[in-house]
C-alpha positions in Angstrom: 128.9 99.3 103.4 127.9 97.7 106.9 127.8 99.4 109.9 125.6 100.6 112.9 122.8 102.2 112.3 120.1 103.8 114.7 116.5 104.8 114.2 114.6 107.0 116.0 110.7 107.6 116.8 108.2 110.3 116.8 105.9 112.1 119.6 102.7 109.8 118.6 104.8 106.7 118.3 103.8 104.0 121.1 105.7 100.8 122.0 103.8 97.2 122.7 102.5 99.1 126.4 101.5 101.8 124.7 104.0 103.7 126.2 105.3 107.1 124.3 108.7 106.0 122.1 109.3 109.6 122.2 113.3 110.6 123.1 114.1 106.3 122.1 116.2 104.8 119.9 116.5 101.6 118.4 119.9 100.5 117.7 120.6 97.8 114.7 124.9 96.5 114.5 126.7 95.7 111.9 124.5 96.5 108.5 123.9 97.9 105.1 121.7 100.7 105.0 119.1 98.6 103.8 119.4 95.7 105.8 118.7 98.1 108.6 115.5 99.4 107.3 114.0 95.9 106.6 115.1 94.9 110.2 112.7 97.9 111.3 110.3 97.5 109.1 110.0 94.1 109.9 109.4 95.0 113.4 107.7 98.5 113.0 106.4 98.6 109.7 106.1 102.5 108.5 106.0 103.3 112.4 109.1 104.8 113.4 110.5 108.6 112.3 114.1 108.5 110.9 117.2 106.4 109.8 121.1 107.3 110.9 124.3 106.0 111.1 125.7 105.6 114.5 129.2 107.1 113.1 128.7 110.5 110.8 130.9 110.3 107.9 133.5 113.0 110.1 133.4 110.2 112.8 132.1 111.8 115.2 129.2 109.4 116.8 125.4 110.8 115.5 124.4 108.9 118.5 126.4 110.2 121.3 125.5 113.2 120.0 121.7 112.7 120.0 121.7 111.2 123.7 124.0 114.9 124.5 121.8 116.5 123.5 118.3 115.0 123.9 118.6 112.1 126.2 117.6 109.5 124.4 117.4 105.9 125.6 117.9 102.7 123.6 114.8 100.7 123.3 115.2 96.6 122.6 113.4 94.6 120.0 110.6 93.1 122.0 109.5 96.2 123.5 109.1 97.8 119.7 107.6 94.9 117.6 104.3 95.2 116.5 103.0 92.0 116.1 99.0 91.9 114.1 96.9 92.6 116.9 99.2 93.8 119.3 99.1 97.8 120.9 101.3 100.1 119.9 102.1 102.0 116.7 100.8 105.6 116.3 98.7 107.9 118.6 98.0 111.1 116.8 
């Protein structure tokens, strides 16, 4: 089933300014579950923390809730692909 889908990062994650990706979210419209994770993945690779659906199955927005409650902010695509080379990824 296609719908939004948002993924989130962890503490060590960077963007391409190696710039914390900590409290972000990366927001991908209109796909399957899997179409989401290879549009990540594509960007990302492994680096990025977890997978959710913008609506919860009680429809009540996961997101919403998650910028409530921890202020996240939407990051776009340029600023999180990791192209070979490039900054970014993981700082542990």
């Amino acid at each position: 089933m296609k719908q939004d889908w948002f993924f989130t990062f962890g503490q060590g994650h960077r963007d391409i300014h190696d710039e914390s990706l900590a409290y972000k979210f990366f927001r991908v419209p209109d796909a399957t579950f899997e179409e989401a994770r290879e549009r990540i993945v594509k960007l990302r690779g492994p680096r990025w923390a977890f997978q959710y659906p913008v609506l919860r199955s009680d429809g009540i927005s996961e997101l919403d809730d998650q910028i409530a409650r921890y202020g996240i902010e939407s990051v776009d695509a340029d600023q999180i692909d990791l192209k070979p080379g490039q900054p970014g990824g993981l700082r542990v």
